[in-house]
N, CA, C and O atoms as CSV, one atom per row, in Angstrom:
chain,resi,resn,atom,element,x,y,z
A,1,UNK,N,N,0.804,-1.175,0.000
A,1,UNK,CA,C,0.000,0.000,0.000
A,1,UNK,C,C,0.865,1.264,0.000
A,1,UNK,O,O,0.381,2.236,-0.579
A,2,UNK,N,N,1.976,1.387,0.517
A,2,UNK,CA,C,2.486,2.351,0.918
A,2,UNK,C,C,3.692,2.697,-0.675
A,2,UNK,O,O,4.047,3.804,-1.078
A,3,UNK,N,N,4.051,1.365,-1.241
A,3,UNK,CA,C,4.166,1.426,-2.966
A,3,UNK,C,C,3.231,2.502,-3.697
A,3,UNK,O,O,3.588,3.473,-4.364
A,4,UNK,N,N,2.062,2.108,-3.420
A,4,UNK,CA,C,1.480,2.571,-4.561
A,4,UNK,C,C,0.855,3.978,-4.137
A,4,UNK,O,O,0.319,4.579,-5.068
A,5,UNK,N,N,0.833,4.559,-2.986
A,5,UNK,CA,C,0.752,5.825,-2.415
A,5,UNK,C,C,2.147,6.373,-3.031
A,5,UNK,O,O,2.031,7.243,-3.894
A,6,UNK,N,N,3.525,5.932,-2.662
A,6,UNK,CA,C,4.390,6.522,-3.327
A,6,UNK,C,C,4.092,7.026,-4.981
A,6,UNK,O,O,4.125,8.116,-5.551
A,7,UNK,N,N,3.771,5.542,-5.430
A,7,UNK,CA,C,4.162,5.787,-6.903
A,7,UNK,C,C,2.938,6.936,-6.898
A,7,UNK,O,O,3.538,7.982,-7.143
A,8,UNK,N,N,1.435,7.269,-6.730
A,8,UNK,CA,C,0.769,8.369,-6.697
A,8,UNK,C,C,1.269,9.956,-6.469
A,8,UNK,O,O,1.115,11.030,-7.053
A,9,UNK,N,N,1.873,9.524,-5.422
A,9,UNK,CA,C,2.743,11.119,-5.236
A,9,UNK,C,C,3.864,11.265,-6.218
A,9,UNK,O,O,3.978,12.410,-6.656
A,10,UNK,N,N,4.683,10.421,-6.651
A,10,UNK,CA,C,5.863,10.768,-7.598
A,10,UNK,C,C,4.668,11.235,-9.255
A,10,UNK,O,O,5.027,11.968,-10.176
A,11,UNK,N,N,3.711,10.743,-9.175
A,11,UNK,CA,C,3.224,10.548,-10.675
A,11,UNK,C,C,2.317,11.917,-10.352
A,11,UNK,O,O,1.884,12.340,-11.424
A,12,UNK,N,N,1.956,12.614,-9.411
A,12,UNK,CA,C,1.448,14.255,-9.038
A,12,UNK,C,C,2.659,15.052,-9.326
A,12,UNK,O,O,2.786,15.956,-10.152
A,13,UNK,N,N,3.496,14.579,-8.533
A,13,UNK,CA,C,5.068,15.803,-8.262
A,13,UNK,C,C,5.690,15.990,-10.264
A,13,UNK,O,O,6.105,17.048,-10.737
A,14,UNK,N,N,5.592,14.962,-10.868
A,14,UNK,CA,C,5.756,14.750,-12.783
A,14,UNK,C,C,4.684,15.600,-12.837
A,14,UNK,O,O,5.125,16.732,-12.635
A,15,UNK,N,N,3.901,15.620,-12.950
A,15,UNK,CA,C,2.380,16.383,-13.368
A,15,UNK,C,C,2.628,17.904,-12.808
A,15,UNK,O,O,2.010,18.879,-13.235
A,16,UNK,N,N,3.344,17.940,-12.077
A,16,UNK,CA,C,2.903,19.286,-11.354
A,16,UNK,C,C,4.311,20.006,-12.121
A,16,UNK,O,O,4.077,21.068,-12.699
A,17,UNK,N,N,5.815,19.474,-12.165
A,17,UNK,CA,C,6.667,20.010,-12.575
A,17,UNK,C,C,6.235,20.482,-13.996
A,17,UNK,O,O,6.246,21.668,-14.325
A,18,UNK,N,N,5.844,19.433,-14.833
A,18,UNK,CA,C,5.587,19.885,-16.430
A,18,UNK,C,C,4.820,21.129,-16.241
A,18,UNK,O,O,5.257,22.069,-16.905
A,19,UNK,N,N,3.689,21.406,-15.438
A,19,UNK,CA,C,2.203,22.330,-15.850
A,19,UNK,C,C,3.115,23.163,-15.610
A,19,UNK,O,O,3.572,23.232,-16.751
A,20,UNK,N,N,3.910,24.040,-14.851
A,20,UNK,CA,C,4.419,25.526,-14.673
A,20,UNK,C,C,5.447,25.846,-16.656
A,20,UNK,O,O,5.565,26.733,-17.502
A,21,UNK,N,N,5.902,24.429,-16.400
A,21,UNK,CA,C,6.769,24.872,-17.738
A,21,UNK,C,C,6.119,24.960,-19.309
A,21,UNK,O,O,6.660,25.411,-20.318
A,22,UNK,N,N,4.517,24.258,-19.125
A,22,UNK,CA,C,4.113,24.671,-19.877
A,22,UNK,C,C,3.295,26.077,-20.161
A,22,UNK,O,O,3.034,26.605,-21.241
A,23,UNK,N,N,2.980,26.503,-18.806
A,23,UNK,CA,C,2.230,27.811,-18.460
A,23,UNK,C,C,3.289,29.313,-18.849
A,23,UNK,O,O,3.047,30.495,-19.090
A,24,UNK,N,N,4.361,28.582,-18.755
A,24,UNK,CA,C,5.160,30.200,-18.746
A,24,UNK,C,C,5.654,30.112,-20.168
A,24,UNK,O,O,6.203,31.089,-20.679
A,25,UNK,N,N,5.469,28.887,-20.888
A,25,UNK,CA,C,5.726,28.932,-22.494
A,25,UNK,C,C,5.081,29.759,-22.939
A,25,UNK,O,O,5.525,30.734,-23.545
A,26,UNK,N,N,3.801,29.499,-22.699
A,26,UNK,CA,C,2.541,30.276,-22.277
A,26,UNK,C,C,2.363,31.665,-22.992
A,26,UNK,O,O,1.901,32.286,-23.949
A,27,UNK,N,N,3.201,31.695,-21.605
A,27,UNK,CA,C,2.880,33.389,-21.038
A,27,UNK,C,C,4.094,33.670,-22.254
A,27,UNK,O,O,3.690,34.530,-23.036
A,28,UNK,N,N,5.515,33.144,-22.615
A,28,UNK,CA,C,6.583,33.814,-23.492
A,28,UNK,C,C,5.689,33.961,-24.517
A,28,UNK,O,O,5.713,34.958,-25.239
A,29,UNK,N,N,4.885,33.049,-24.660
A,29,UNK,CA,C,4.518,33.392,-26.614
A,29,UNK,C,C,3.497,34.664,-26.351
A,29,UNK,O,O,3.422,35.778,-26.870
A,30,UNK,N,N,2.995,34.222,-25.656
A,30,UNK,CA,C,1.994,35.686,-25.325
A,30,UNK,C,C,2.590,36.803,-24.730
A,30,UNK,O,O,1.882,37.809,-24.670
A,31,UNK,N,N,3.966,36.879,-24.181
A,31,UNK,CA,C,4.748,38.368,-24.517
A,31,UNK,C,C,5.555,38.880,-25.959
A,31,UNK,O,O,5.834,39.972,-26.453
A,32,UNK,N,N,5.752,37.494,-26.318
A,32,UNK,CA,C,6.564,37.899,-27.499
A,32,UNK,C,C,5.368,38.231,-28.641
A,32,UNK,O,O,5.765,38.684,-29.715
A,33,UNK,N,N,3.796,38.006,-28.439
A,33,UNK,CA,C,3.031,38.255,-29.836
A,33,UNK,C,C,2.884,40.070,-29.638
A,33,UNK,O,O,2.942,40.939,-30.508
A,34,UNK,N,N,2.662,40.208,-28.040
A,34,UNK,CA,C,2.374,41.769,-27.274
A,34,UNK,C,C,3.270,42.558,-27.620
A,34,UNK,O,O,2.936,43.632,-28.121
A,35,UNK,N,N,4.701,42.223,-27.436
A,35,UNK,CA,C,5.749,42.807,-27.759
A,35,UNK,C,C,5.882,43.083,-29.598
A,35,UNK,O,O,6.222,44.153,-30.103
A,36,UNK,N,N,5.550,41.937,-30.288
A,36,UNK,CA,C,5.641,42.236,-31.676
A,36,UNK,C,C,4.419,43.619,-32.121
A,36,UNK,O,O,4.536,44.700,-32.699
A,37,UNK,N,N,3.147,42.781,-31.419
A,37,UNK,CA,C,2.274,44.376,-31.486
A,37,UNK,C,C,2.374,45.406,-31.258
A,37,UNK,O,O,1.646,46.180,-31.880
A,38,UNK,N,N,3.322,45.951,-30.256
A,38,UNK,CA,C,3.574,47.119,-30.060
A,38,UNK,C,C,4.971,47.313,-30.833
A,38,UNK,O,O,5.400,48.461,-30.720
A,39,UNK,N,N,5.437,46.812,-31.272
A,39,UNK,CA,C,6.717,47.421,-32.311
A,39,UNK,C,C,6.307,47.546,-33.890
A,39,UNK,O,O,6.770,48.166,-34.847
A,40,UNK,N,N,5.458,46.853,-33.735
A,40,UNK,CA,C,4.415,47.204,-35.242
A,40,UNK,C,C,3.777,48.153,-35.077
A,40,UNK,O,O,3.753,48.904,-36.052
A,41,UNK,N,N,3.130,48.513,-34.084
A,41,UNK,CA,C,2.171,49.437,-34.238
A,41,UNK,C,C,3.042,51.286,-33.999
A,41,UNK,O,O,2.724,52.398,-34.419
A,42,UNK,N,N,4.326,50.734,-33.035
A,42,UNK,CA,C,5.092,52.141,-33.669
A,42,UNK,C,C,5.667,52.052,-34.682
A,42,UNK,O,O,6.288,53.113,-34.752
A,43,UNK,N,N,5.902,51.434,-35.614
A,43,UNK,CA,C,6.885,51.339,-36.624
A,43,UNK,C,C,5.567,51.816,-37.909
A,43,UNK,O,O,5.775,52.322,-39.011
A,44,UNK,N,N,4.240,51.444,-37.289
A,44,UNK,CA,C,3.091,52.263,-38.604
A,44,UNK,C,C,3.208,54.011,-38.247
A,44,UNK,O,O,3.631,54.955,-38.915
A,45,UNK,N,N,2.555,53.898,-36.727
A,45,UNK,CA,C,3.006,55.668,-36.283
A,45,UNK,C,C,4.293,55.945,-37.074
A,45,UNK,O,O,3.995,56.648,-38.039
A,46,UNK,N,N,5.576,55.676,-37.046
A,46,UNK,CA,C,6.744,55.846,-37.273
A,46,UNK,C,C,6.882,56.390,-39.110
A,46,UNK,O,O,7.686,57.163,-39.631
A,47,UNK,N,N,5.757,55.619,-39.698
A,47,UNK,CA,C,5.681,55.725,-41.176
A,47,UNK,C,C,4.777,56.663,-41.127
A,47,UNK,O,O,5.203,57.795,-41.355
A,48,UNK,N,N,3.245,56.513,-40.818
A,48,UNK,CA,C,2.449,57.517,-40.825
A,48,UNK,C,C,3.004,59.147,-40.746
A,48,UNK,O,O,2.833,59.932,-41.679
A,49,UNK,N,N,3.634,59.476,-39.584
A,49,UNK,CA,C,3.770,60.520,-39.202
A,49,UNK,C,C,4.922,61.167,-40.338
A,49,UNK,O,O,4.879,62.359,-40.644
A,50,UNK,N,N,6.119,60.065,-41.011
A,50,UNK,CA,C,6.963,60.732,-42.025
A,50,UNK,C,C,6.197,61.091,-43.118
A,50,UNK,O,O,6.541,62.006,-43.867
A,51,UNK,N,N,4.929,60.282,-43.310
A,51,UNK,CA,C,4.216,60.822,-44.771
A,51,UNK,C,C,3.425,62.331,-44.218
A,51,UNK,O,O,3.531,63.356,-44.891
A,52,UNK,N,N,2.815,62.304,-43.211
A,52,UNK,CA,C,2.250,63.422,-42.985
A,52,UNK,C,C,3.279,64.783,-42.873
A,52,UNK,O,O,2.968,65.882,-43.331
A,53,UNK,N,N,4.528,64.499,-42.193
A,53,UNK,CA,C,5.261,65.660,-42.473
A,53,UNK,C,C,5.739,65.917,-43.918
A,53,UNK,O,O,6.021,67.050,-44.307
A,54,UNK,N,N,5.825,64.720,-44.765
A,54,UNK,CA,C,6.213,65.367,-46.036
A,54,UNK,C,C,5.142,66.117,-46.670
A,54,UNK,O,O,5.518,67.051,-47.380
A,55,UNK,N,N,3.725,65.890,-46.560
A,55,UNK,CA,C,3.071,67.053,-46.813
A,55,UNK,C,C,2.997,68.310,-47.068
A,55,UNK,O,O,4.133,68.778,-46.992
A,56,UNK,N,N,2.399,68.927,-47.276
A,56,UNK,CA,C,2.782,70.350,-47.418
A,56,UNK,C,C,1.931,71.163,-46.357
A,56,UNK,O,O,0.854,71.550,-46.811
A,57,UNK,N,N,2.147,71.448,-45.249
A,57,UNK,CA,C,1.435,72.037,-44.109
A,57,UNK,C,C,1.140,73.659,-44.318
A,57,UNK,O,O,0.859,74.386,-43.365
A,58,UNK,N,N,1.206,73.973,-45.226
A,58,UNK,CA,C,1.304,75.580,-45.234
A,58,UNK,C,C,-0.430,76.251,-44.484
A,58,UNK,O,O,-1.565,76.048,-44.915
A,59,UNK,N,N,-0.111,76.825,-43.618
A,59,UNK,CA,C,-1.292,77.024,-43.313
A,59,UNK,C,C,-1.927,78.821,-43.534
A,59,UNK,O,O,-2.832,79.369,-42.905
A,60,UNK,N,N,-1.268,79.252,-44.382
A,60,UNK,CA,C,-1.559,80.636,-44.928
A,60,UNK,C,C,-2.486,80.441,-45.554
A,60,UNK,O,O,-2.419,79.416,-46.233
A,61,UNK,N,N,-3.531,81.105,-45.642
A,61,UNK,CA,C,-5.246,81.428,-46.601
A,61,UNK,C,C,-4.799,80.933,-48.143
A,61,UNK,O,O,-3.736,80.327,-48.272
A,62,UNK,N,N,-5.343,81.112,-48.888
A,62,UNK,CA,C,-5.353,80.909,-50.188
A,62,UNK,C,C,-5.334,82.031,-50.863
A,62,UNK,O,O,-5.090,82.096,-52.068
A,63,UNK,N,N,-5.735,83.528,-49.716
A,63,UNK,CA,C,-5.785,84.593,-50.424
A,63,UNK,C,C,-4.655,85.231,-50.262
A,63,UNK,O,O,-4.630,86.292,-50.887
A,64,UNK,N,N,-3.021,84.821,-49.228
A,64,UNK,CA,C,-2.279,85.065,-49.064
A,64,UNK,C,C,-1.275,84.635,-50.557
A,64,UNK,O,O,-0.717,85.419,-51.326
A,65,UNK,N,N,-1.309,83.038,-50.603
A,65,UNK,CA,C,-1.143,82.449,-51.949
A,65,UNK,C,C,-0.792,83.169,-53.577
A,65,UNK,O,O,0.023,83.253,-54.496
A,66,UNK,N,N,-2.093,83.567,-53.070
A,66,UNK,CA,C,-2.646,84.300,-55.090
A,66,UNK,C,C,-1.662,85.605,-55.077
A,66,UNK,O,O,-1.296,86.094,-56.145
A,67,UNK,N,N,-1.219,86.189,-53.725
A,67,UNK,CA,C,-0.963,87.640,-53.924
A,67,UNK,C,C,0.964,87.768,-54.360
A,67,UNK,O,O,1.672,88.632,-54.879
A,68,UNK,N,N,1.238,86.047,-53.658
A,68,UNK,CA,C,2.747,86.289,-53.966
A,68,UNK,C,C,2.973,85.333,-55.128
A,68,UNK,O,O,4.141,84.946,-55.166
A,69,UNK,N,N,2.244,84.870,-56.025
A,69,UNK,CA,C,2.211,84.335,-57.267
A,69,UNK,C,C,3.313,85.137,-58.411
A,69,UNK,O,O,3.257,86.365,-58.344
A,70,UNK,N,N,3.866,84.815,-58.991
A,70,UNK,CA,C,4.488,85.302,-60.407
A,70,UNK,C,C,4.788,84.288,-61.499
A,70,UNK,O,O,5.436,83.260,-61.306
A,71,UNK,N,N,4.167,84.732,-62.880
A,71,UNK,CA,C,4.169,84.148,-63.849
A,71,UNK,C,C,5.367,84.405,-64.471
A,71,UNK,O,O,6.332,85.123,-64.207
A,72,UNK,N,N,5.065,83.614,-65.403
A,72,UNK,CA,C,7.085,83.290,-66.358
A,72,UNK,C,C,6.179,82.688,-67.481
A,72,UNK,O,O,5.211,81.957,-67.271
A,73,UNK,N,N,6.717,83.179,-68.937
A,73,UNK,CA,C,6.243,83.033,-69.778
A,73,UNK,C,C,7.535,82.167,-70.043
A,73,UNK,O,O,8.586,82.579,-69.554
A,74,UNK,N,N,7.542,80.868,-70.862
A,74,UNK,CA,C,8.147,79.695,-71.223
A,74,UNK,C,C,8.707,80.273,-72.581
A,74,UNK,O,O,8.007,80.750,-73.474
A,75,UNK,N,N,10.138,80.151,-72.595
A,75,UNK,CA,C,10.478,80.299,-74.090
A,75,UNK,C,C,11.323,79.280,-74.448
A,75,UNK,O,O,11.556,78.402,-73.618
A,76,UNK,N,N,11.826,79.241,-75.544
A,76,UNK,CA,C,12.895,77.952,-75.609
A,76,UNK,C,C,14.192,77.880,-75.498
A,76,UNK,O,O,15.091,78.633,-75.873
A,77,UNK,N,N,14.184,76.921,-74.958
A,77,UNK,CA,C,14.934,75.963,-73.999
A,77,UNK,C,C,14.942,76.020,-72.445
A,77,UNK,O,O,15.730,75.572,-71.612
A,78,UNK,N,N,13.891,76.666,-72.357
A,78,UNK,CA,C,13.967,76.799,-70.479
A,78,UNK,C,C,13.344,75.539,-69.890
A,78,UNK,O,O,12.143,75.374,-70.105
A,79,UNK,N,N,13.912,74.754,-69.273
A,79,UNK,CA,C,13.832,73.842,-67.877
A,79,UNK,C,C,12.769,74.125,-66.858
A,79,UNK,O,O,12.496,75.298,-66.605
A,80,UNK,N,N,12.321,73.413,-66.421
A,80,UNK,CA,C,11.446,73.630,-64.948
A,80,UNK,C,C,12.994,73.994,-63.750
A,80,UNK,O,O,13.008,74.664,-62.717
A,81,UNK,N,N,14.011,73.321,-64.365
A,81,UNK,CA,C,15.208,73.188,-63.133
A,81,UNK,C,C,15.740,74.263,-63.505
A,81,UNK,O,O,16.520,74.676,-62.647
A,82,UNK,N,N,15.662,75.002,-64.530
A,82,UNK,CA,C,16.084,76.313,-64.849
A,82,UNK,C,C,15.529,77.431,-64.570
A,82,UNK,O,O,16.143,78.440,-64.226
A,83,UNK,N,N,14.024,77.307,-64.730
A,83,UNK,CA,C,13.231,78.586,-64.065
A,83,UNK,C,C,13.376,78.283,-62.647
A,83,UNK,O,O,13.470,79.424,-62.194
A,84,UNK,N,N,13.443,77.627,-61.814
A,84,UNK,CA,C,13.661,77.444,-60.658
A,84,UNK,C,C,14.830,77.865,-60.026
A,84,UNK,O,O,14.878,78.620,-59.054
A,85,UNK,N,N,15.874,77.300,-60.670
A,85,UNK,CA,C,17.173,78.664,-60.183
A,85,UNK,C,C,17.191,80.021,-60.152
A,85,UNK,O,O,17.603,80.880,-59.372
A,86,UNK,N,N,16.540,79.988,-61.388
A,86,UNK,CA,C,16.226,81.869,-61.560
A,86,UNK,C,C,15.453,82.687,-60.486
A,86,UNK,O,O,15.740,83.780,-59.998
A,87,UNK,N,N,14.114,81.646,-60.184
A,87,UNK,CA,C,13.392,82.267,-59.005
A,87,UNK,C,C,13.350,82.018,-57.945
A,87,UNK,O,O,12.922,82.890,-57.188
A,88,UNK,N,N,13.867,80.424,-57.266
A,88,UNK,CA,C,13.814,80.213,-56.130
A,88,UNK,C,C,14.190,80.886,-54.945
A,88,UNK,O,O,15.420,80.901,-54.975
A,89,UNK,N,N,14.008,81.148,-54.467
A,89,UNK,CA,C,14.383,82.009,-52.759
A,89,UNK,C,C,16.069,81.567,-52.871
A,89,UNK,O,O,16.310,80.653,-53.660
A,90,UNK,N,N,17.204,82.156,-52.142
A,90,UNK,CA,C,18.621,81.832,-52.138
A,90,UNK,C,C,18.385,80.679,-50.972
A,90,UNK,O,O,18.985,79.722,-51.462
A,91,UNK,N,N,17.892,80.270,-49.808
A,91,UNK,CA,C,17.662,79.259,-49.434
A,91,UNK,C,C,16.779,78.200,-49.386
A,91,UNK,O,O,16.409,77.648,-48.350
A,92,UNK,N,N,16.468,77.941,-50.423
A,92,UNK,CA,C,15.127,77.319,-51.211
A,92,UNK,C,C,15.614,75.644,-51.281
A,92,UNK,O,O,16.366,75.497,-50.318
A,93,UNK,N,N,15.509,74.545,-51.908
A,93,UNK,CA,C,15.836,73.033,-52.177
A,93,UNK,C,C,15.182,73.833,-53.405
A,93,UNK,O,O,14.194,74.552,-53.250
A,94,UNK,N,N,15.802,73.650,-54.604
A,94,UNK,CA,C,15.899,73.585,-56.102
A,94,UNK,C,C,14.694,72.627,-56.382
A,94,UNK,O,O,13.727,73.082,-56.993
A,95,UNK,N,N,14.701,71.517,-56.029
A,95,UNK,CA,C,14.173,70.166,-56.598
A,95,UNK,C,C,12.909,70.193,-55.775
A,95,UNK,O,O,11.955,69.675,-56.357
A,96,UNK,N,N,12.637,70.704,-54.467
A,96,UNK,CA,C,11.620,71.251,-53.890
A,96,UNK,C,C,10.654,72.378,-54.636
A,96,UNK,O,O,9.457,72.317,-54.915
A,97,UNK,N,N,11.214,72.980,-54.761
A,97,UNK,CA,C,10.756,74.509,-55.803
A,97,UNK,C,C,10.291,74.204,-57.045
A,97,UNK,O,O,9.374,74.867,-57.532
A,98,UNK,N,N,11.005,72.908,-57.877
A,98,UNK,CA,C,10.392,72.561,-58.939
A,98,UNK,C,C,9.032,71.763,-58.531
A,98,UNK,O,O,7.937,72.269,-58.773
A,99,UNK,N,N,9.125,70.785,-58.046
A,99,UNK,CA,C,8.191,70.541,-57.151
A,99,UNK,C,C,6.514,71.139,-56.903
A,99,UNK,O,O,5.366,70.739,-57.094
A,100,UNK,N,N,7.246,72.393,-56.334
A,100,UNK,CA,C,5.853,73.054,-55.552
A,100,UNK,C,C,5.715,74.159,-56.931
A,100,UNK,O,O,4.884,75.061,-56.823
A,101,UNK,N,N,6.507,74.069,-58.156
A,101,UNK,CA,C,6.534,74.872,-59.543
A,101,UNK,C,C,4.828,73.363,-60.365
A,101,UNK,O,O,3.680,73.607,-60.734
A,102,UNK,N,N,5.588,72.068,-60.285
A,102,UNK,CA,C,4.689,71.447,-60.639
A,102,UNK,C,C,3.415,71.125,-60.167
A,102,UNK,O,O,2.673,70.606,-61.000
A,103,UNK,N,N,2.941,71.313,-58.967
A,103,UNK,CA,C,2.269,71.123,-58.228
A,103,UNK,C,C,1.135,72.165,-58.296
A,103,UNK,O,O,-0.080,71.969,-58.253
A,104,UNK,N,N,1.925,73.498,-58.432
A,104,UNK,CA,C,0.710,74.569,-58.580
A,104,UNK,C,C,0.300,74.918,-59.898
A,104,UNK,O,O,-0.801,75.465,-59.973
A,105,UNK,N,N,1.032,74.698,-61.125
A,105,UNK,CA,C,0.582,74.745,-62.157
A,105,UNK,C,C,-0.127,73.076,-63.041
A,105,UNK,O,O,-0.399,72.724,-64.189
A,106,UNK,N,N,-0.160,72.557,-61.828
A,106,UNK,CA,C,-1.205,71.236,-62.323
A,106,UNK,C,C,0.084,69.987,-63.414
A,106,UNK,O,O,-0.444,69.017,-63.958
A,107,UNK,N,N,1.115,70.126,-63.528
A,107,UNK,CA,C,2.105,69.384,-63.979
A,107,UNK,C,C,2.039,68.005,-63.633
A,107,UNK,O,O,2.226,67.723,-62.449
A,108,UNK,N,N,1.727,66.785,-64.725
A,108,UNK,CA,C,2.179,65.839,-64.391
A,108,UNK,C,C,3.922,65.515,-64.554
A,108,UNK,O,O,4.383,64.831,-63.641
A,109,UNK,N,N,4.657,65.848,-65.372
A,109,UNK,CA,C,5.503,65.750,-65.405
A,109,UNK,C,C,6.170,67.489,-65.687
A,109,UNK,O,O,5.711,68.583,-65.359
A,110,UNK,N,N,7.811,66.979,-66.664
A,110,UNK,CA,C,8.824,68.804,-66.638
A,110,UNK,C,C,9.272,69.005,-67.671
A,110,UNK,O,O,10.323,69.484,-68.098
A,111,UNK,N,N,7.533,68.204,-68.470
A,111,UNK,CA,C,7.646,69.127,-69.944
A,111,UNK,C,C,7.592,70.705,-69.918
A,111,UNK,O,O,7.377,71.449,-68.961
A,112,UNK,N,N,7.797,70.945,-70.980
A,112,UNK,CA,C,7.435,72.266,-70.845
A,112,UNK,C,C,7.413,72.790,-72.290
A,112,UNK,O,O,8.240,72.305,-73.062
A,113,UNK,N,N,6.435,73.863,-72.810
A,113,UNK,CA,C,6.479,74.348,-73.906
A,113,UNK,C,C,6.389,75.682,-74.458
A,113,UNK,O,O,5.760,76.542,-73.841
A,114,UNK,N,N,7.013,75.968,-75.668
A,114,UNK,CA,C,7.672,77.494,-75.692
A,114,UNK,C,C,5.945,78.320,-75.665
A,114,UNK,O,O,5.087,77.804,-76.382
A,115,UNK,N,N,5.684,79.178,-75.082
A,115,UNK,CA,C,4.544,80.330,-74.651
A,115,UNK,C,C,3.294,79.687,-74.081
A,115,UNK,O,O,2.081,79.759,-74.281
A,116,UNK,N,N,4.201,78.964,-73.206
A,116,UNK,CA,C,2.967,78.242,-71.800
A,116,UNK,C,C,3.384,79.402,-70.428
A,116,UNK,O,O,4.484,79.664,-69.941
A,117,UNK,N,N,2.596,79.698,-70.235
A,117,UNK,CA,C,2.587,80.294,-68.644
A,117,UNK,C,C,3.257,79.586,-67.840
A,117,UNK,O,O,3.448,78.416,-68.172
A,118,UNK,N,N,3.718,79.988,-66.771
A,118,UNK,CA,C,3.951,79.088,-65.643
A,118,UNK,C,C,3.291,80.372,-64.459
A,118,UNK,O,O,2.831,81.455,-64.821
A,119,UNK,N,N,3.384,79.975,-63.256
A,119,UNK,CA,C,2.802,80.703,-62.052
A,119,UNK,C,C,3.902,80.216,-61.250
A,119,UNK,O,O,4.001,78.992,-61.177
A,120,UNK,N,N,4.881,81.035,-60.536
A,120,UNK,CA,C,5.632,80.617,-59.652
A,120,UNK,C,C,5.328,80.768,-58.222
A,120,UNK,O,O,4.891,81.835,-57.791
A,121,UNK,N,N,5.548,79.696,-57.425
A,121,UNK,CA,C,4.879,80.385,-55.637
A,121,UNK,C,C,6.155,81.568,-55.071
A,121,UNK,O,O,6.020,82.154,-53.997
């Protein structure tokens, strides 16, 4: 009798060692899925927020806009990267300026043709 009371308690004390080591496997996979969620979910903030700053935030009226406008009549051989040197601010990004050159005159691309308007910001 006192056999098989043993072998009962050794065959609890097996049972009882495994359950913790399977519980905290457990718990690792379920920190490591928590942990992946939150490094994903800053790494979207992390993207989100670079597209929103590349935006163009200007928050001046539209009637501020129209008043510092200047046109450039296109002749030949002038560049979008060429009228842009000519007018850009001295601390301006060139390639920016062409940019916000294509952007306000509706440009899909930096064609350009001899006695087209342009509107410079």
């Amino acid at each position: 009798m006192n056999a098989a009371i043993n072998q009962r308690r050794q065959n609890v004390n097996r049972t009882n060692r495994k359950q913790p080591t399977s519980v905290s496997h457990k718990k690792l996979i379920r920190l490591f899925f928590f942990l992946l969620a939150i490094v994903v979910s800053f790494s979207c903030g992390a993207i989100f927020k670079s597209y929103a700053s590349a935006q163009d935030t200007s928050s001046a009226p539209l009637a501020f806009h129209a008043e510092t406008v200047k046109s450039v009549d296109v002749v030949k051989g002038d560049t979008l990267l060429k009228i842009a040197r000519e007018h850009a601010p001295k601390d301006a990004n060139i390639h920016a300026y062409v940019d916000k050159i294509k952007k306000l005159n509706g440009l899909k691309n930096a064609m350009l043709q001899e006695g087209q308007i342009l509107e410079l910001p």
